[in-house]
Structures are given as structure tokens and as C-alpha cells.
C-alpha positions in Angstrom: 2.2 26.3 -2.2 2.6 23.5 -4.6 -0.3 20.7 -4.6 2.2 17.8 -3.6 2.8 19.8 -0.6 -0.9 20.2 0.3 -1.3 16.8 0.5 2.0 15.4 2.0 1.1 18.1 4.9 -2.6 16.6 4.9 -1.5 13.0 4.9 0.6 13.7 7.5 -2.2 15.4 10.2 -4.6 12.9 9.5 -1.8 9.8 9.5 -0.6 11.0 13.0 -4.0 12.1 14.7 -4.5 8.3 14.0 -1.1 7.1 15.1 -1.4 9.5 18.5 -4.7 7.8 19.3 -3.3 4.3 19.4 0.2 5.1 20.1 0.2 2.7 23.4 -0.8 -0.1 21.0 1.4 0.4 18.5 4.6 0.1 20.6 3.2 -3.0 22.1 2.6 -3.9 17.9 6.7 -3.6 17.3 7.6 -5.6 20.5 5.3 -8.1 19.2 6.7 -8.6 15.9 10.2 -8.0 17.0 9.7 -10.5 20.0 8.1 -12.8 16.6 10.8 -13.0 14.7 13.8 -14.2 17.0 15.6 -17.3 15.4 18.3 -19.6 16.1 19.7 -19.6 12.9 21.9 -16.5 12.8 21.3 -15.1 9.5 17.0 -14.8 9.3 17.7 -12.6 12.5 20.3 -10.6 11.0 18.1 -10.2 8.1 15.1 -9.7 10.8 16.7 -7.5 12.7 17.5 -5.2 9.5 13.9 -5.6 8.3 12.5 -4.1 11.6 15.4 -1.4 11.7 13.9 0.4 7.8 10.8 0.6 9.8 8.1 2.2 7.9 4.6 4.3 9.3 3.1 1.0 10.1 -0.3 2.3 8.4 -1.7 -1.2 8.1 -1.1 -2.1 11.8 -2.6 1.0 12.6 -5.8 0.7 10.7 -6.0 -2.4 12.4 -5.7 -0.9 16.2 -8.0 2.3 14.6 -10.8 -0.1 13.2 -10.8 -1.7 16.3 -11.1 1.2 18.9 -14.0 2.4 16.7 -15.9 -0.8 17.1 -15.2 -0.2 20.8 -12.8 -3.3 21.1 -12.2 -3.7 24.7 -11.0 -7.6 25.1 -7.3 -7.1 25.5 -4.5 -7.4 23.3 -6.1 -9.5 20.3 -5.8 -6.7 17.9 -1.9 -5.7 19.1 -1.7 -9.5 17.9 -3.1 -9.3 15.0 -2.2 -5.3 13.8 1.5 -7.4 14.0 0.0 -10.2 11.8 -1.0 -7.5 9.2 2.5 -5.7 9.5 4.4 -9.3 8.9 2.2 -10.2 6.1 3.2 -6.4 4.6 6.8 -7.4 5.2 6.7 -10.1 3.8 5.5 -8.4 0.3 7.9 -5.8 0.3 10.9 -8.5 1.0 9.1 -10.5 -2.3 8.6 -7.2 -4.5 12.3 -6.0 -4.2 13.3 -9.0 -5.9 11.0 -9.3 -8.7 12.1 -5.6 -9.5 15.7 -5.7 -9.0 15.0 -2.8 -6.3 18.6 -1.9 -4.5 16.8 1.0 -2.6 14.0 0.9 0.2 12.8 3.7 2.4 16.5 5.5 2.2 18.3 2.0 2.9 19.8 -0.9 0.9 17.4 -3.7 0.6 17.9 -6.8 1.9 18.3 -8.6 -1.6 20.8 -6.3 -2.3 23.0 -7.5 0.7 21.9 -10.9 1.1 20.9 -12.0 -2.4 17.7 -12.7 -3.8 17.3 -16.5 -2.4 17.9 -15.1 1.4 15.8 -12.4 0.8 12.6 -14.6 -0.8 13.1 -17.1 2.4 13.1 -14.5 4.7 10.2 -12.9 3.0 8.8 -16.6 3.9 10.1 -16.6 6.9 7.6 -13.4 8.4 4.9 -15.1 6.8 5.2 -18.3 8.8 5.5 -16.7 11.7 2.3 -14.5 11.1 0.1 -17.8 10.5 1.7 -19.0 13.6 0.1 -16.0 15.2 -3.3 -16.5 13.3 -3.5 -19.9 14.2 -2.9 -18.9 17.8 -5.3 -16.2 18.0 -8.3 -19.0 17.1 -10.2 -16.7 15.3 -11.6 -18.9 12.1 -12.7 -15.9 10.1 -9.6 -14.3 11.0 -7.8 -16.9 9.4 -10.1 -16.9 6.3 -9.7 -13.7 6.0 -6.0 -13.2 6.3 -4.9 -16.2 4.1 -7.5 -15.8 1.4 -5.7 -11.8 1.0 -2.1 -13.3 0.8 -2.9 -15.3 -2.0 -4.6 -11.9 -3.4 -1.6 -10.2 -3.3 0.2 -13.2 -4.7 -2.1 -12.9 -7.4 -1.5 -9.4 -7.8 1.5 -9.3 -8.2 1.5 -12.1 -11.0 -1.1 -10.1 -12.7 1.5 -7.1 -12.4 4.2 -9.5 -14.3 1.5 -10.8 -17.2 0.8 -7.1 -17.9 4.6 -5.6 -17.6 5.5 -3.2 -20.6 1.9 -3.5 -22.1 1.0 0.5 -22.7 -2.7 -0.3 -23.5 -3.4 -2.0 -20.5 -7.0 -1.4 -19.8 -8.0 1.1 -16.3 -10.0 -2.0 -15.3 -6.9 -4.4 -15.5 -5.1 -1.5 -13.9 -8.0 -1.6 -10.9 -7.7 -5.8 -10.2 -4.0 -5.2 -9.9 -3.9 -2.9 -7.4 -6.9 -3.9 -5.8 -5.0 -7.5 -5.4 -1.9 -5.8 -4.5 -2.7 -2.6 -1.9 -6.1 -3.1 -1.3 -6.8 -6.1 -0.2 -4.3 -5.8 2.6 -5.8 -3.0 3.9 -9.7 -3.9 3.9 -8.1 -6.9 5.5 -6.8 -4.9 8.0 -9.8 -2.7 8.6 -12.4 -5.7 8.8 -10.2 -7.7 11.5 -11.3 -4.6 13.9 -14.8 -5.1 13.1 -14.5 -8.9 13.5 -12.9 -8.4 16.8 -15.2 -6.7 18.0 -18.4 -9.0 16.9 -19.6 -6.8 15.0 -22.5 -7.2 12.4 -22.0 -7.9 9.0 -23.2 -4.5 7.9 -20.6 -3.2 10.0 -17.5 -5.8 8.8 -18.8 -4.9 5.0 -18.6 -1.0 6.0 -15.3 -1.3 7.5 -14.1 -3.7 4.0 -14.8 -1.1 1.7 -13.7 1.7 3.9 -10.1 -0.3 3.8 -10.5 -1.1 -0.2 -10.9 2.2 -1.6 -7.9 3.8 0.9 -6.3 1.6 -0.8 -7.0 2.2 -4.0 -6.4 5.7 -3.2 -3.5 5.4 -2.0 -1.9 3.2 -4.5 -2.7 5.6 -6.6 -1.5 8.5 -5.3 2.1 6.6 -5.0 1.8 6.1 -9.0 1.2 9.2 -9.5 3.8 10.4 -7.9 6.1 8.8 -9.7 5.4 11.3 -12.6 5.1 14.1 -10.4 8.0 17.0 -11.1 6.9 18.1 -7.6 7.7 14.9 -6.4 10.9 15.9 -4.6 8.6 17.7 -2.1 7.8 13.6 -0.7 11.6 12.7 -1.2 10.8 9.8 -3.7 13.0 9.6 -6.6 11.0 10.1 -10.0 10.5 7.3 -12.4 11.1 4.2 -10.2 8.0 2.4 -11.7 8.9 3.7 -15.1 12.3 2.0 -15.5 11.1 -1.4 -14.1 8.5 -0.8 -17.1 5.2 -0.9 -15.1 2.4 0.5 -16.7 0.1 2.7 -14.0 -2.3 4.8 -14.2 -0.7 8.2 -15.0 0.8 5.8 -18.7 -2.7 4.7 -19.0 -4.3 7.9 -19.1 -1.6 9.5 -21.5 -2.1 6.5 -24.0 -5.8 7.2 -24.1 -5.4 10.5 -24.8 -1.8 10.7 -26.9 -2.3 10.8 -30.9 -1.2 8.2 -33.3 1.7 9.0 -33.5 2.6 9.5 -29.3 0.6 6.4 -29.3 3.7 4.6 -31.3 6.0 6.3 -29.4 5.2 5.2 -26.2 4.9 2.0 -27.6 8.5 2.0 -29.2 9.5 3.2 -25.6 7.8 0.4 -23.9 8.9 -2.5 -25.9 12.6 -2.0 -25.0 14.2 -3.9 -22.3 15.3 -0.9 -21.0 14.3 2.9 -20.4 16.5 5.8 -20.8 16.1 9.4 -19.2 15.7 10.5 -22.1 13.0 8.5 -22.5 11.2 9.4 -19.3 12.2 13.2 -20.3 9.2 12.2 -23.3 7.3 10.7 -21.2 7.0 13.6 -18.8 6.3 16.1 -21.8 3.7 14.7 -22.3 2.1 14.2 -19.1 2.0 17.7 -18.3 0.7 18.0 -22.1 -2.3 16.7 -21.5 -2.7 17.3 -17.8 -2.6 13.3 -16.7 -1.2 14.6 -12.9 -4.2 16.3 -12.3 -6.8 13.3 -14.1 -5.1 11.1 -11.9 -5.7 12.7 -8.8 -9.5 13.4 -9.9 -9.9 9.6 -9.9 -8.6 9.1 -6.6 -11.6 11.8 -5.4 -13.8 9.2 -6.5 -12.5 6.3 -4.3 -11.6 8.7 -1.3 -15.5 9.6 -1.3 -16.5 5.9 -1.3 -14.0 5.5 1.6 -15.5 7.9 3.6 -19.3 7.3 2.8 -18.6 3.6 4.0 -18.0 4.9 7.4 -21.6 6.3 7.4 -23.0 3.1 9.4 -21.1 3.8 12.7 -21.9 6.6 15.3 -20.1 9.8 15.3 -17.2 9.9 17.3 -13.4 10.9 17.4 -12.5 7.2 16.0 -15.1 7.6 12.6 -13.4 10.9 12.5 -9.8 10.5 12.7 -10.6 7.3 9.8 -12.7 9.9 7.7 -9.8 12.6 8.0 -7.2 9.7 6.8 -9.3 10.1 3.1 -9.8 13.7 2.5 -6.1 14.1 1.9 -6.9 17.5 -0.5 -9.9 17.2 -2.3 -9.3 21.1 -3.7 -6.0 20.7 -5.9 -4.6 23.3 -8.3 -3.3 21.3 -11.1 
């Protein structure tokens, strides 16, 4: 059985033992944000309306319902309201991203720039995230608040970051790190702390629950670069080479460039400077990743941030909620690369 496999069956127990144990929640979640995002003005709910129908596994929201059940929330429906918060604020990004790539493609169906153009699609992307802060603001949580806007204008970051460093092979692993800490990351320690603050929890416990969220991230995002030079790839039904044709530089490039010689080293250079990749040029680019073995490298630095994730979790008591958030990092730690 091929490796990809292993962990696309792995992610997939440990994704819906977590979705199973909140399932009430989450359907109360997609009411929420579907109830949210009515408008009078007929083309933001078309555009809505076609955002909530590409759906999406709704991780965020339900790291936000799973943080919460583990620090034994029991108040009522504050984190439905804010798992929805998370989920718009996601939205949001993804509405954002597809236009700075050109992306025509999203989860199986057309994106909304492609069918509305890129100025609908950025003001509907604007749209969500008014209506999330309207949420925040309602909710009257001021660390809430904090917390959520200070991690939109991460990802905002993030993604600028992404644009400064587009085409440029030798990024460093550490630039490589801030973006996708800014980018993934933030949104989902954001989403596992709100459980914690919920729940008046300590700060020990809001920290735990913080880095728990940051380094699934991490992981994560890593994982889906990776995959993107993965010949196994199919096995997830993502098309290779997305990332590599809108020229960003991830960690399965950085590796390679580390380890190519001088003269791969100008290669990849000549390859990268272009405004535009071939298949051809990816066909190179693949040679040499299973050259030197980068599949495998990658996924051994994931290990290390899966491992913090699940040490973090260390400071709560053991029960079926610590567990099914463990399980969500083991993913496949044996691999057979």
C-alpha cells in the first residue's frame, strides 16, 4: 500500500472521530453561517450561496467545537457562534487567494472569480469577513476579539510575505516557516485557543491549546505542499503541480535546492525566473525530487511539529476529547519512502 494512502486513510479516521463527536454542533455551525450571510443585494447571496454549496471538511470550525468540549464548555451555543466566525474568516481567505493566483479550480468546482470576476469575488471575500466581526462583536468576548482580528491581519501578512518571496528558489526554511505559520497556522491556533478561552480556562491551558493548533498547522500545510510533488498524489485527487505553476517556492523546492549541485542549482534557477512553467519543466523538477529523496525529508519534518502538537496536549486530563485531538496528529508517523 502506497504511503499517500496510509495517511489519507489516517487523516480520514482521526478527521471524522472528531467530526462524529461534535456532529450536533457542526450542523448548527452551517445554519449559522448560512443564516449569516443572507443579503438584500442579489448578487453577494448568489455568490454566498455558491460559497456555502463547495463546502469543504470544516476542520477549523471543528477544532473550535473539539477545543471546546475538551475544556468541558458547557454555556450554550458560544462556540457554534464562534466555530462559524472561524469558518467565515477561512472563507474569506480562500475567496482572496484564488484571485491573487489566477486559481479557476476549487475543491472540484469553478471558483467564484472565475464566474464573477476578481472585483466581486475580493468584495465578497470582504463581505464574510464583515459579517464574522459582526458576530465577534456580538459575542462580547474582548479577548475573543483580540484574538481573532490580530490573526486576520496575520494571514494578511502571510500572504504578502508569500508575494515578496514568489519565484525566489533560495528562500530560506525559516522564511518558508513565517509564511505558513502566518498563513495556516495562525488560523488554527486561533481556532483551538477560542475553546480554551470559552471555557475560562488558565493561561497554561489557552497556551497548550495555541500551540497544539500552530504546529497542526504547520503540519498540515506541509503535508498539502508536499503533495503537490507527490507522483502518488492522485491517491488524494489533487492535481500535481498547482503551486509549481503559480511559481511558489515550498518546502519540497527548498529542500531540493539545498541539496541539488551547481549546476541543478542554475537550473532550477533558470526554471524559476520565467514567467511561466512548462510540464516539461515540472517533469525536471520531479526527477529530481525523487533523486534526492525530498518526499520523504519533507514528511520527516512534519514528524517534528506533529510531536510538538501532541506533547502540547499533555496539560489536560485524559479523556476521549485529548484523544480524538492527539489522534488528529499522528497521521503516519511509520512511512516507507
Amino acid at each position: 500500500m502506497g504511503t499517500v494512502i496510509q495517511l489519507k486513510r489516517q487523516i480520514n479516521n482521526s478527521y471524522l472521530d472528531l467530526k462524529n463527536s461534535v456532529e450536533e454542533k457542526l450542523v448548527l455551525v452551517e445554519e449559522k453561517i448560512k443564516n449569516r450571510l443572507v443579503s438584500e443585494v442579489d448578487l453577494v447571496q448568489k455568490i454566498s450561496n455558491y460559497h456555502l454549496k463547495t463546502g469543504g471538511k470544516r476542520l477549523r470550525a471543528l477544532l473550535t467545537l473539539g477545543s471546546s468540549k475538551l475544556c468541558g464548555y458547557l454555556k450554550g451555543g458560544r462556540d457554534i457562534n464562534l466555530a462559524a466566525c472561524v469558518e467565515l474568516i477561512h472563507g474569506a481567505t480562500l475567496m482572496h487567494d484564488d484571485v491573487i493566483d489566477n486559481s479557476d479550480i476549487r475543491r472540484g468546482k469553478k471558483t467564484t472569480n472565475l464566474i464573477w470576476g476578481n472585483q466581486s469575488s475580493i468584495l465578497a471575500g470582504d463581505y464574510l469577513l464583515s459579517r464574522c466581526f459582526q458576530m465577534i462583536v456580538e459575542d462580547g468576548n474582548l479577548e475573543v476579539l483580540k484574538l481573532l482580528s490580530s490573526t486576520s491581519a496575520k494571514i494578511a501578512q502571510g500572504e504578502i510575505l508569500q508575494l515578496q518571496h514568489k519565484n525566489e528558489i533560495d528562500m530560506l526554511e525559516e522564511t518558508y516557516l513565517k509564511i505558513i505559520s502566518s498563513k495556516t497556522a495562525v488560523l488554527f491556533s486561533a481556532a483551538t485557543k477560542v475553546g480554551a478561552i470559552l471555557s475560562e480556562k488558565s493561561n497554561k491551558e489557552k497556551e497548550a491549546l495555541e500551540f497544539y493548533g500552530k504546529n497542526l498547522g504547520i503540519t498540515f500545510q506541509i503535508a498539502d505542499d508536499t503533495l503537490d510533488y507527490n507522483s502518488e498524489v492522485n491517491s488524494f485527487g489533487k492535481k500535481i503541480g498547482n503551486d509549481f505553476f503559480e511559481g511558489k517556492i515550498t518546502l519540497p523546492l527548498i529542500l531540493l535546492f539545498q541539496q541539488s549541485n551547481n549546476s541543478e542549482k542554475k537550473q532550477l534557477e533558470i526554471i524559476f525566473k520565467q514567467d511561466a512553467r512548462s510540464s516539461n519543466d515540472l517533469s525536471v523538477i520531479l526527477d529530481l525530487i525523487s533523486k534526492y529523496k525530498t518526499i520523504s525529508q519533507c514528511y520527516k519534518k512534519a514528524e517534528h511539529f506533529i510531536n510538538l502538537a501532541s506533547n502540547s496536549l499533555s496539560v489536560f486530563k485524559d479523556t476521549k476529547e485529548k484523544k480524538i485531538l492527539e489522534n488528529l496528529t499522528t497521521f503516519s508517523l511509520e512511512r516507507s519512502f
